[in-house]
N, C-alpha and C positions, 0 to 999 in steps of 0.2 A: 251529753254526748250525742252526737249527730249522728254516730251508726243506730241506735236507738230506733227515733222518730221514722230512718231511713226501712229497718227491716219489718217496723211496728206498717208503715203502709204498704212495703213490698208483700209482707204475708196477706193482710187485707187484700190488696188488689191480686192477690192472686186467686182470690173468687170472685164472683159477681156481686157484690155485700158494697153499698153505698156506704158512708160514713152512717148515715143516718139508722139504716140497717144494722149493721152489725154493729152499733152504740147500744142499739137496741138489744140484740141477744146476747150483749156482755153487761148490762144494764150500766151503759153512762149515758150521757148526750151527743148528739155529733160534734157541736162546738168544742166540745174536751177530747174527742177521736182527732178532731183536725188539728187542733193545739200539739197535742201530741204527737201527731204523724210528722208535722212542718216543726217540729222540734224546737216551738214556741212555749215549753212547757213538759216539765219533767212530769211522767206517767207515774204514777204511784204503786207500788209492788202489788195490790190486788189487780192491776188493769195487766199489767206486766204478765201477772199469774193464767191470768184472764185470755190473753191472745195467746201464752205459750199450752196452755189445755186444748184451746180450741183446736189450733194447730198442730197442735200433738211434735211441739218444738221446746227444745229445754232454754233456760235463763239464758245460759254462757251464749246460745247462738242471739237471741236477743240483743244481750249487751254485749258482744259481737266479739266476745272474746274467742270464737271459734265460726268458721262458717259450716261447719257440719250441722244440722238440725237436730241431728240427736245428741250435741253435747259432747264438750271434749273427752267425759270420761267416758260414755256410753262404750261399750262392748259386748254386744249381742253375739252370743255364742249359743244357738238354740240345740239344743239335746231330744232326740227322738223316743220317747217313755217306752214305745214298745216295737223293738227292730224287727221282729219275726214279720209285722206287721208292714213297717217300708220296707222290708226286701223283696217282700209279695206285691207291692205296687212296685217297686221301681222294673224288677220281674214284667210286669204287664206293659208297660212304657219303651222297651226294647224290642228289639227283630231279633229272635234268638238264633237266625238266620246271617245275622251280620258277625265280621271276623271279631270286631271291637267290642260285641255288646257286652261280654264276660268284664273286662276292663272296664271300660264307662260303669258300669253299674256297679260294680266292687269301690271304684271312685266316689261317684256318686254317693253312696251308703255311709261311706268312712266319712266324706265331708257333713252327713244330716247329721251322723250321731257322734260326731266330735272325736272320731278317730283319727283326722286324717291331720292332726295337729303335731 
């Protein structure tokens, strides 16, 4: 598959990492990064494993079954462990002075700790 090779060098070139370099910190050769990038040569699931770690990008964007980087099913919904705690920072972050701030930060709050669902 040609999306493959295509996002295996797009992630690559999106650092400064030579083939040779980053064959390096993923332990292959560059002659097997360029195989694989020009999609002269199907990558092998540890290399596969390999660029989506580094990258902190799942398979499916990979093999391009999705162009999200985190993954068709990924759904981060982050939850706040101790709200007493962001309502006292988001508090500090507003003009208590302004008409909206009561609003915005009620908003605000509800969206960190998954109420506002």
């Amino acid at each position: 598959m040609k999306i493959i090779g295509d996002r295996l060098k797009a992630l690559r070139k999106s650092t400064p990492f030579s083939q040779t370099k980053f064959g390096a910190l993923i332990g292959i050769n560059m002659s097997s990064i360029n195989r694989y990038e020009n999609n002269q040569a199907q990558a092998p699931y540890r290399v596969l494993v390999a660029y989506a770690d580094y990258f902190d990008v799942s398979l499916d964007y990979i093999y391009g079954r999705t162009d999200k980087p985190q993954g068709r099913n990924y759904d981060f919904n982050p939850k706040v462990e101790n709200s007493e705690e962001m309502k006292y920072f988001i508090d500090m972050c507003f003009d208590p002075n302004s008409p909206m701030s009561g609003k915005l930060k009620d908003t605000l709050l509800k969206m960190m700790t998954g109420g506002g669902e």
